[in-house]
C-alpha positions as CSV (number, residue, x, y, z in Angstrom):
1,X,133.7,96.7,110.0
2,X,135.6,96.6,106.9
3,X,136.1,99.7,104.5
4,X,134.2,100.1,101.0
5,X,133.2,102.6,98.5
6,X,130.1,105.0,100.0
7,X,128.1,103.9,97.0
8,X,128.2,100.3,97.6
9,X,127.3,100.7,101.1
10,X,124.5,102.8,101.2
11,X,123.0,100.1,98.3
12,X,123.7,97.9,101.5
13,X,121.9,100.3,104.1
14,X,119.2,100.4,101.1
15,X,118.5,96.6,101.2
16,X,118.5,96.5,105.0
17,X,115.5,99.5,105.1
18,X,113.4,97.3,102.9
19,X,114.8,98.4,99.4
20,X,114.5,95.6,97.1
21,X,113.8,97.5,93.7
22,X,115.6,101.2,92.3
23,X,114.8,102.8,89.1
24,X,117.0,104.7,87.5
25,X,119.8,105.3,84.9
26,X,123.4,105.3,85.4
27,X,126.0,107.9,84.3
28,X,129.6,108.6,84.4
29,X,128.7,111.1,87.6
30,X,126.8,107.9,89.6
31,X,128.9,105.1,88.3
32,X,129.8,104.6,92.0
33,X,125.7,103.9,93.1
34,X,125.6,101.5,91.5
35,X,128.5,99.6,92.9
36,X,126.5,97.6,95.5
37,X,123.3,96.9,94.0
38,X,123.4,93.6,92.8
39,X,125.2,92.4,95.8
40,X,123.1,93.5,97.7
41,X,120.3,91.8,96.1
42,X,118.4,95.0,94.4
43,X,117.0,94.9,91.2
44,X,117.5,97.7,89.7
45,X,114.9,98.8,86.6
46,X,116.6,100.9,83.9
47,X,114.4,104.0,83.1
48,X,114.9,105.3,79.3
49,X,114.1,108.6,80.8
50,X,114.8,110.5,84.4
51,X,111.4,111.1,84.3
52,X,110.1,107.9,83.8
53,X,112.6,106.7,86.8
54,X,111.0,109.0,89.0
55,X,107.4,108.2,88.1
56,X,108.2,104.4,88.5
57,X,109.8,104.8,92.3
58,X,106.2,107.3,92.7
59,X,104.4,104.0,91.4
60,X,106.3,101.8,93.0
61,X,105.6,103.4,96.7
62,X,101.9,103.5,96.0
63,X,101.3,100.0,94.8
64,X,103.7,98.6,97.7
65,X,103.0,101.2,100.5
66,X,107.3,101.3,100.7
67,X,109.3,104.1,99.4
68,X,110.5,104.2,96.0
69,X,113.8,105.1,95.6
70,X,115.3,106.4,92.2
71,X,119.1,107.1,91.3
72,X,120.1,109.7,88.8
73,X,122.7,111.5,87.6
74,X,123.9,115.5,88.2
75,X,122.4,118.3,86.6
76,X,120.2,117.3,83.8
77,X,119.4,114.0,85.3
78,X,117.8,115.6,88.3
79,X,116.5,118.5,86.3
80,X,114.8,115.8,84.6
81,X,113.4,113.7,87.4
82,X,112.0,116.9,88.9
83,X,108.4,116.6,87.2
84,X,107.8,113.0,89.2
85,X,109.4,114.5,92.6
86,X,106.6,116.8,92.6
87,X,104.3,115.2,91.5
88,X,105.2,112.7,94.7
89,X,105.5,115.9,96.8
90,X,102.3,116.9,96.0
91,X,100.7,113.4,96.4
92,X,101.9,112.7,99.7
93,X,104.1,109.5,98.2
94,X,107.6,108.8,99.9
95,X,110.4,109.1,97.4
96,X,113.3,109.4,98.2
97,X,116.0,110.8,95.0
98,X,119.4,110.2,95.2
99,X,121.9,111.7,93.1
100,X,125.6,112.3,92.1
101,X,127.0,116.2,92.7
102,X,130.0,118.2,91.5
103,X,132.6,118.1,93.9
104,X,133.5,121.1,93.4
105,X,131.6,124.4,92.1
106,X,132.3,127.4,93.5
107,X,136.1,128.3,91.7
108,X,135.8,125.5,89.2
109,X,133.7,126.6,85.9
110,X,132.4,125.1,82.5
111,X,132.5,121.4,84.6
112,X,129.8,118.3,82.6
113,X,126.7,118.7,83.8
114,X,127.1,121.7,86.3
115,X,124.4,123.7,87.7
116,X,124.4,126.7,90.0
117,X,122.5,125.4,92.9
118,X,121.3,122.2,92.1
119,X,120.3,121.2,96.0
120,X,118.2,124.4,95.5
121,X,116.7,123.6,92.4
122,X,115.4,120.0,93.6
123,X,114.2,122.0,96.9
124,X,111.4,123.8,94.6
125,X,109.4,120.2,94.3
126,X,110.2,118.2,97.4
127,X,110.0,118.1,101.4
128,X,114.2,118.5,101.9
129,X,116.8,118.5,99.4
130,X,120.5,118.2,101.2
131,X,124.2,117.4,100.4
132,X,126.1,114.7,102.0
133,X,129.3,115.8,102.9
134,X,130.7,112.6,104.7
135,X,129.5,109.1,104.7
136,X,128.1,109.7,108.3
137,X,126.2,112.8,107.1
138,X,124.8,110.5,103.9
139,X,123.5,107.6,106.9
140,X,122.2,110.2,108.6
141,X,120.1,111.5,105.8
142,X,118.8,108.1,104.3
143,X,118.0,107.3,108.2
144,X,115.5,110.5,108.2
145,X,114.3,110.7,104.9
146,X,113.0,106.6,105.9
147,X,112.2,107.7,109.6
148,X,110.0,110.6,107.6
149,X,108.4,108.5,105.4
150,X,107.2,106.7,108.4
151,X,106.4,109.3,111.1
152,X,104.9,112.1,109.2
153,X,103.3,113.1,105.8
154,X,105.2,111.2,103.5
155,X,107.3,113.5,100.6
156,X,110.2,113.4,98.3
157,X,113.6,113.5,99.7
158,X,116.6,114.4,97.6
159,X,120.1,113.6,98.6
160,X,123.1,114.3,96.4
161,X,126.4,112.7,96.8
162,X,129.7,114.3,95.5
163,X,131.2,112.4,93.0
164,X,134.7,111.6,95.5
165,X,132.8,110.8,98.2
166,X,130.6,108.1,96.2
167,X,134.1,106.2,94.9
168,X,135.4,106.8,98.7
169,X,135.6,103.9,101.1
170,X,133.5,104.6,104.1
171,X,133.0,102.3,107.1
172,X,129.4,100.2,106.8
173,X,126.2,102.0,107.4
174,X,124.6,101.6,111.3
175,X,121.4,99.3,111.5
176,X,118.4,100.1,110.8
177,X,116.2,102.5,113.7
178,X,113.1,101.3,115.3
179,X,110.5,103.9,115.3
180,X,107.2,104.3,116.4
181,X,104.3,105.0,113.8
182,X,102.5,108.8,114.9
183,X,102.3,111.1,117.8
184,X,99.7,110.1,120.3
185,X,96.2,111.0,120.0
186,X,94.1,113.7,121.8
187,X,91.5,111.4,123.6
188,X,89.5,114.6,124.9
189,X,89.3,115.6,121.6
190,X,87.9,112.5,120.0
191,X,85.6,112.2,123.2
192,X,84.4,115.9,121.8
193,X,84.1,114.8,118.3
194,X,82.1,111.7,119.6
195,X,79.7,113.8,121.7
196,X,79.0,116.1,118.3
197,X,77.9,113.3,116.1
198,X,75.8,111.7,118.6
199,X,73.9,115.0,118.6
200,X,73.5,115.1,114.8
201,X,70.9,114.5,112.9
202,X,72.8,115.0,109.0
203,X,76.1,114.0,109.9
204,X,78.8,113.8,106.9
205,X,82.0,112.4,106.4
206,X,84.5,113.5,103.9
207,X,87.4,110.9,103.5
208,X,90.6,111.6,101.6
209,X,93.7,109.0,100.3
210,X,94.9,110.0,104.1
211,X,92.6,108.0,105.1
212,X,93.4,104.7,102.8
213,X,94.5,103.0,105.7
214,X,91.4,103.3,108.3
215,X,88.9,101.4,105.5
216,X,87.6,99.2,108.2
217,X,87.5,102.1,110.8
218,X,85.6,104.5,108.5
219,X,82.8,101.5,107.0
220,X,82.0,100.7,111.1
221,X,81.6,104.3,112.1
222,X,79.6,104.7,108.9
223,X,77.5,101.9,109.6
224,X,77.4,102.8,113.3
225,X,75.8,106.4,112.9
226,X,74.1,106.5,109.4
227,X,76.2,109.4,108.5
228,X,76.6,110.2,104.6
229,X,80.0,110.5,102.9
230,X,81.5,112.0,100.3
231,X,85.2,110.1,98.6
232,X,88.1,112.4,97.5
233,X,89.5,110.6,94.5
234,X,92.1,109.4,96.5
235,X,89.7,108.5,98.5
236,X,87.7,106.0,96.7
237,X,87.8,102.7,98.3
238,X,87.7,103.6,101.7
239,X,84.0,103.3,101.7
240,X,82.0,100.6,100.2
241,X,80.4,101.1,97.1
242,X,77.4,99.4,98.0
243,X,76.8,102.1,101.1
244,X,73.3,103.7,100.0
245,X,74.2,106.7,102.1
246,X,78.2,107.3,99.5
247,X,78.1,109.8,97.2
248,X,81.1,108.6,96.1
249,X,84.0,110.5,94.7
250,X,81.7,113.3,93.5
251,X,83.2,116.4,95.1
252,X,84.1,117.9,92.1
253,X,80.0,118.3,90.8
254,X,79.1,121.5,91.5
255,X,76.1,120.7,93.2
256,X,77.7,118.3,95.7
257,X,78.2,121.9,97.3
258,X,74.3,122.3,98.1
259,X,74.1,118.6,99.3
260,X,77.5,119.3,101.9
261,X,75.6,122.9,102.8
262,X,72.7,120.6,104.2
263,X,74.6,118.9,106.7
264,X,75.0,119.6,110.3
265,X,78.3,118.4,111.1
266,X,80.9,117.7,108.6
267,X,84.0,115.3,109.3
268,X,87.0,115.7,107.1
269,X,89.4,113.1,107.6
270,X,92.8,112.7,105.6
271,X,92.2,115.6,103.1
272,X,93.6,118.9,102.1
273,X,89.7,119.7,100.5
274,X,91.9,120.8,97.7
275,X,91.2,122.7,94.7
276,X,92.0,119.3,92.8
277,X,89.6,117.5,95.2
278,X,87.0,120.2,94.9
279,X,87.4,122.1,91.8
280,X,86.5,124.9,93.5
281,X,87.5,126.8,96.8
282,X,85.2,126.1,99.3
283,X,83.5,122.9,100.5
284,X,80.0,124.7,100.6
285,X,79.5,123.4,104.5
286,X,77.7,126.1,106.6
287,X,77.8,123.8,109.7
288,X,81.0,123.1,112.0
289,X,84.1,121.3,110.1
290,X,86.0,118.8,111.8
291,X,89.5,118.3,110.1
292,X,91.7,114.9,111.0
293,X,95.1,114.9,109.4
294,X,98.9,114.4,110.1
295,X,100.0,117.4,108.4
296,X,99.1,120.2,110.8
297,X,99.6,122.5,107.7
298,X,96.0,121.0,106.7
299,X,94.7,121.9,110.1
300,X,96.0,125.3,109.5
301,X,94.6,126.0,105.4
302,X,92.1,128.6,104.3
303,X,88.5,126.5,105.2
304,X,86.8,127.3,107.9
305,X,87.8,124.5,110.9
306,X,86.1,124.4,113.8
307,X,88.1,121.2,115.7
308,X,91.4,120.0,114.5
309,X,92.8,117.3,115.5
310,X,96.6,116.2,114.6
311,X,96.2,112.7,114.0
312,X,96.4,109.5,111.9
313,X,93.0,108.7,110.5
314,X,93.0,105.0,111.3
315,X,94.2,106.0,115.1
316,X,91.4,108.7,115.0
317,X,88.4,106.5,113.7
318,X,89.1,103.7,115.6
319,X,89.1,105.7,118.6
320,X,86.3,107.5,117.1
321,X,84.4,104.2,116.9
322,X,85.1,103.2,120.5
323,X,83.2,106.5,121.7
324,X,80.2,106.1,119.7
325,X,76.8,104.6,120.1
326,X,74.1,103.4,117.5
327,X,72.2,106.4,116.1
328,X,69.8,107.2,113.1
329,X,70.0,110.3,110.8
330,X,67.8,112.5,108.8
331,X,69.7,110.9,105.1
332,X,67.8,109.0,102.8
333,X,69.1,106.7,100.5
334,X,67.3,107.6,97.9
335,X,68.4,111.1,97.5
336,X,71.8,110.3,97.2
337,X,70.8,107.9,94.5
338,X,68.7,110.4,92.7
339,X,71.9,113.0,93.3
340,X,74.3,110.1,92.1
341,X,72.2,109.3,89.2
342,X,71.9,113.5,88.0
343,X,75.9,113.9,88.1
344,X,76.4,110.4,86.3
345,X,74.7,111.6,83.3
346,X,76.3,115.1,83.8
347,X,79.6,113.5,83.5
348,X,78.3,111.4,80.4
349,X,76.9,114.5,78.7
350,X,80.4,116.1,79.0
351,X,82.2,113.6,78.1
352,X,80.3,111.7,75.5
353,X,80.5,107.8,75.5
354,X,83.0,107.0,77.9
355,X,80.9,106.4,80.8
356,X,80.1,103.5,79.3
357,X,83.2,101.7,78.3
358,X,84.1,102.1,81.9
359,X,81.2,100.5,83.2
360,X,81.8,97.3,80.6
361,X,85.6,97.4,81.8
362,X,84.9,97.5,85.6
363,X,82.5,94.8,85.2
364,X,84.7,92.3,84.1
365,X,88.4,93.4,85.3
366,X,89.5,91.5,89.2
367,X,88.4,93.1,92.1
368,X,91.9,93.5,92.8
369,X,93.1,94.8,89.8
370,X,95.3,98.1,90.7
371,X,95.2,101.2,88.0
372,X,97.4,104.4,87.2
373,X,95.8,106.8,84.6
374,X,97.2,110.0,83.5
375,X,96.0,113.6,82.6
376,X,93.5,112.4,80.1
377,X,89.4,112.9,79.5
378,X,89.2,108.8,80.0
379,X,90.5,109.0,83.6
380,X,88.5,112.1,84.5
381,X,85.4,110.0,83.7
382,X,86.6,107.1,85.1
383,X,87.3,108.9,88.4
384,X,84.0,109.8,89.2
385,X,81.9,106.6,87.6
386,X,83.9,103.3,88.5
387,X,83.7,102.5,92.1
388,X,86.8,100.7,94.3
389,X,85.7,98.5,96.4
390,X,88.9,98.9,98.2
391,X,91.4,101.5,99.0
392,X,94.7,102.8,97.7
393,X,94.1,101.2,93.9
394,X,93.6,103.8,91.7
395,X,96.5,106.4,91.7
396,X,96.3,109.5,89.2
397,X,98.7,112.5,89.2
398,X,96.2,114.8,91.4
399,X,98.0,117.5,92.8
400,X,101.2,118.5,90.0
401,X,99.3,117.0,87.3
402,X,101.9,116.3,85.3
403,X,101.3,114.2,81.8
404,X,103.1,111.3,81.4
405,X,102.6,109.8,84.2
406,X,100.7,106.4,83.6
407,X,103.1,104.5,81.9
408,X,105.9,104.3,84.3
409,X,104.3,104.6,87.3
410,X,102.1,101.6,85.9
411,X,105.8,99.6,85.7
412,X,106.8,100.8,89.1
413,X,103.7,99.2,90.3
414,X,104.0,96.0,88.6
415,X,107.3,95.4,89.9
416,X,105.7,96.0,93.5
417,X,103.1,93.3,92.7
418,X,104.2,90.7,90.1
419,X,101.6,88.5,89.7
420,X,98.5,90.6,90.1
421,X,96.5,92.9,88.4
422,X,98.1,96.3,86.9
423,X,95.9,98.8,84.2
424,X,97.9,101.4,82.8
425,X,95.2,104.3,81.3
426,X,96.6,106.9,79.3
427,X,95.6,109.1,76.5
428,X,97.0,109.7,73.4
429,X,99.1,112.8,74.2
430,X,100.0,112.4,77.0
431,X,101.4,108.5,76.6
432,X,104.0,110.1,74.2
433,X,105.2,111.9,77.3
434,X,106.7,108.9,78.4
435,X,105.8,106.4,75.7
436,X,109.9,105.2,76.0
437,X,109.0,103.5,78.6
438,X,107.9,100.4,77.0
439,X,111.1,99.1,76.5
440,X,112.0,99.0,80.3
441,X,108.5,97.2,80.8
442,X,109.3,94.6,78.2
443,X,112.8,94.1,79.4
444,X,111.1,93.8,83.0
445,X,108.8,90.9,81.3
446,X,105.9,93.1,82.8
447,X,102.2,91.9,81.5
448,X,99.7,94.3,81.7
449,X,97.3,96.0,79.5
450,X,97.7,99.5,78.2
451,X,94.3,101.1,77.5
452,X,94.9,104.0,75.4
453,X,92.1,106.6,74.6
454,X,92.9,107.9,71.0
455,X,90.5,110.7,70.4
456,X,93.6,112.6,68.1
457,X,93.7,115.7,69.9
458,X,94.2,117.3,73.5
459,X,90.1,117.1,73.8
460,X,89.8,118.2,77.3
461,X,91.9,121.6,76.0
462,X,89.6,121.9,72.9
463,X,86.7,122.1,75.2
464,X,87.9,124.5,77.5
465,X,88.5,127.1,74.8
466,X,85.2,126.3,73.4
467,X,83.7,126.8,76.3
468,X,85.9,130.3,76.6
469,X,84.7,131.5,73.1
470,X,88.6,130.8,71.8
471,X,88.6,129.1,68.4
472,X,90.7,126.1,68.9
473,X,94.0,126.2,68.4
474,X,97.2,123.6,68.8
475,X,95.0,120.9,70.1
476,X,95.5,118.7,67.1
477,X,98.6,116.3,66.8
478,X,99.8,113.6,64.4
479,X,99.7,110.7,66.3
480,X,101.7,107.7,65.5
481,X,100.4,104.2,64.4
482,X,100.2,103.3,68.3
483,X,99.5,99.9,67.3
484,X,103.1,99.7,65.2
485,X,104.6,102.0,68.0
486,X,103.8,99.3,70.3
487,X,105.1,96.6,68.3
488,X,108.1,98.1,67.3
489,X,109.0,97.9,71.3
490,X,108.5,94.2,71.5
491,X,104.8,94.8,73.0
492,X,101.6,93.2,71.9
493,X,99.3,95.8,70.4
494,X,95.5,95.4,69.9
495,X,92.2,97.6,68.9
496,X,89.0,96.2,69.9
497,X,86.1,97.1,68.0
498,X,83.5,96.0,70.4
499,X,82.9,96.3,74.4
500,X,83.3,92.3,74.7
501,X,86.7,92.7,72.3
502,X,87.6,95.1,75.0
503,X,87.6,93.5,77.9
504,X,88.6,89.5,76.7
505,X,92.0,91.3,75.3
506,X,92.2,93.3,79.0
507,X,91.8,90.5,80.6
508,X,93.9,88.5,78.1
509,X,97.0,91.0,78.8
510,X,97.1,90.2,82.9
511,X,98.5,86.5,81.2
512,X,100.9,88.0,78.9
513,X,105.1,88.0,78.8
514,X,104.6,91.7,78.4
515,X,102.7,94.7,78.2
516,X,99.8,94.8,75.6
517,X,99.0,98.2,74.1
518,X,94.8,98.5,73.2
519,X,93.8,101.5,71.3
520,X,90.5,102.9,72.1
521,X,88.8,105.4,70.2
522,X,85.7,106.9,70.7
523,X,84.0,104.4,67.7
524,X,84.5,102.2,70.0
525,X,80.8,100.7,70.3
526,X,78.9,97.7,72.8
């Protein structure tokens, strides 16, 4: 039970949570944090930018399924990591920020880096944002924000640690908690749900990234009673691709609204229906809606819910599954090709050429491969045209939408799987958001390829004022020679001129020592 400095423990009670990887940046404020790491046996990834810390620990906690955990400094460290904490918040990713704090604030003035409510400010973008007065209260804290993460809808946490109390010694941390998973299910409830789809005759599911984890649940009761199904983009994955009854991760079509309108029961499972999901307000469903979610603020939001049930969606389907018999239903296959086909070429026509790079790209990358796009018209396509065969590998910055956010989280989820796949796809603007990054990846010896749609201007902007009647303005920039950009960091840097270029140097970067940066423009031709 012997005495250390605060900071060098919790790196301790860190490690023994599962902890094996922090992003971050130290400063004369967090010195102490970083005490313990490498005794501890944590590898710690130094960000070039808070930001970029907080979008690799978001990354990281995808791609692994842990949380990510990021240290940074007081006051403009924290400011700066608040883009990526809510963008986690908003995402439902567990990560959990922990930063240094005045001592002091109330009588003392003019201190480095003082704010006037800092624990306030990082409350605006995540779950709970407290100060740890004592080295008990900072256990106690890091004990819930990981019994959170585990129990509930996972968030950001933020923590903040006076500077005295970091250097402090403080007595070891207690062991680690043994927790059970989710509250227990409402069996009469499911029973009810069970008796409604055997009595349909259009049943429809709508699965969101809540529902990541029940992949094998929601296929069987898909298979089981014919029912159709829409994908949130989160949601891609968790149904097969080859299901003739998917529509895929086509919400967002504005005619995927008549489609949902014909069906007599509608099953939402793991999704907020959000106006990022939708792109519009309502689901269009004129039949009872069944919502399944954890967050009983979901159960609670402005559609129209008939049945709610507080659950997790792999405990609900499987239960789900265990209730229900064999059954036909009224869906045809080939209408939801036809429908399919009609908002494929919708999505070309707005987006000219893309479509068709990602088709080349997803036929040749690993079925494994895992991808983090940003804010860009390339991932927007993407989105709705390459099919996942499996869940929880395709993360995009839905619900904040915050630029920049490709890059880093792409190194946050290479460090979770070294040795497999990663894709980083960002656009041109937005990859200068964060495009300091690089070096940490190349310090990290991270291979993986960058694919960066170069079109020279903020596009997507340029057609939305078009399509307002505003003459475009500010959506042209003077872009940098990404390929020299690239270089200059110690990456490789390569721009294909054909489909088959394309995808040998993708496939070519998995191999590599480091990342590879691969302009794409829209001369890009097959």
């Amino acid at each position: 039970m012997s005495k250390r400095p605060l900071g060098a423990q919790i790196s301790h009670m860190l490690k023994a949570r599962g902890v094996d990887v922090i992003f971050g940046i130290p400063g004369v404020h967090n010195v102490e944090m970083y005490r313990g790491i490498e005794e501890a046996g944590i590898t710690h990834v130094l960000a070039r930018h808070e930001q970029g810390a907080g979008f690799m620990a978001d990354g990281y906690a995808r791609a692994s399924g842990k949380p990510g955990v990021a240290y940074v400094i007081t006051g403009p460290g924290l400011c700066n990591a608040m883009t990526p904490m809510g963008q986690a918040y908003s995402d439902s990713v567990p990560v959990l920020v922990i930063s240094s704090c005045l001592d002091e604030t109330a009588s003392y003035k003019g201190q480095l880096h003082q704010m006037k409510d800092q624990a306030g400010a990082a409350a605006t973008v995540c779950d709970w944002s407290h100060e740890a007065y004592t080295p008990e209260a900072a256990y106690q804290l890091i004990e819930r924000a990981f019994a959170e993460f585990k129990t509930s809808r996972p968030r950001t946490k933020h923590i903040q640690v006076p500077i005295a109390l970091a250097g402090a010694d403080a007595l070891p941390a207690p062991a680690p908690q043994s927790l059970s998973a989710t509250q227990a299910l409402d069996l009469a409830k499911v029973a009810e749900v069970a008796q409604r789809l055997s009595a349909a005759k259009r049943p429809l599911f709508v699965f969101g990234g809540g529902a990541k984890h029940a992949s094998a649940e929601a296929r069987a009761i898909l298979a089981k009673t014919k029912a159709a199904s829409f994908s949130t983009y989160a949601g891609r994955g968790v149904v097969s691709p080859e299901d003739p009854l998917s529509y895929g991760a086509t919400l967002a079509r504005p005619a995927s609204a008549d489609v949902i309108a014909t069906a007599d029961l509608v099953i939402a499972v793991g999704t907020e229906l959000s106006e990022v999901d939708l792109w519009r307000r309502d689901l269009g469903h004129r039949a009872d809606l069944i919502r399944v979610d954890i967050d009983p603020m979901v159960l609670a939001d402005q559609h129209r819910n008939d049945v709610q049930i507080l659950s997790d969606a792999q405990a609900f389907l499987a239960a789900l599954d265990a209730e229900t018999g064999a059954q036909t239903s009224d869906w045809k296959a080939a209408d939801v090709a036809k429908s399919r086909d009609i908002w494929r070429t919708e999505t070309d026509a707005e987006r000219p050429g893309i479509v068709a790079i990602c088709d080349a790209l997803r036929a040749a990358l690993p079925s494994d491969a895992m991808y983090f796009s940003d804010m860009t018209q390339f991932a927007y396509v993407g989105k709705e045209v390459w099919d996942m065969d499996r869940p929880g590998h395709w993360h995009h910055p839905s619900g904040f939408g915050t630029l920049g956010y490709a890059l880093p989280a792409a190194i946050g989820g290479a460090m979770a799987r070294r040795g497999q796949p990663t894709v980083c796809i960002a656009g041109d603007y937005g990859f200068q958001y964060t495009v300091q990054e690089l070096g940490a990846a190349v310090e990290m010896g991270l291979g993986f390829p960058i694919l960066l749609w170069d079109n020279a201007k903020l596009k997507e902007i340029e057609d939305s004022m078009v399509r307002s009647q505003i003459a475009p303005n500010a959506v042209t920039a003077l872009n940098p020679d990404f390929l020299a950009l690239g270089r200059a960091y110690g990456c490789h840097a390569v721009e294909p001129t054909s489909f088959a270029e394309l995808t040998a140097e993708t496939l070519k970067a998995f191999d590599a020592d480091r990342p590879t940066v691969i302009r794409m423009t829209p001369a890009l031709t097959a």
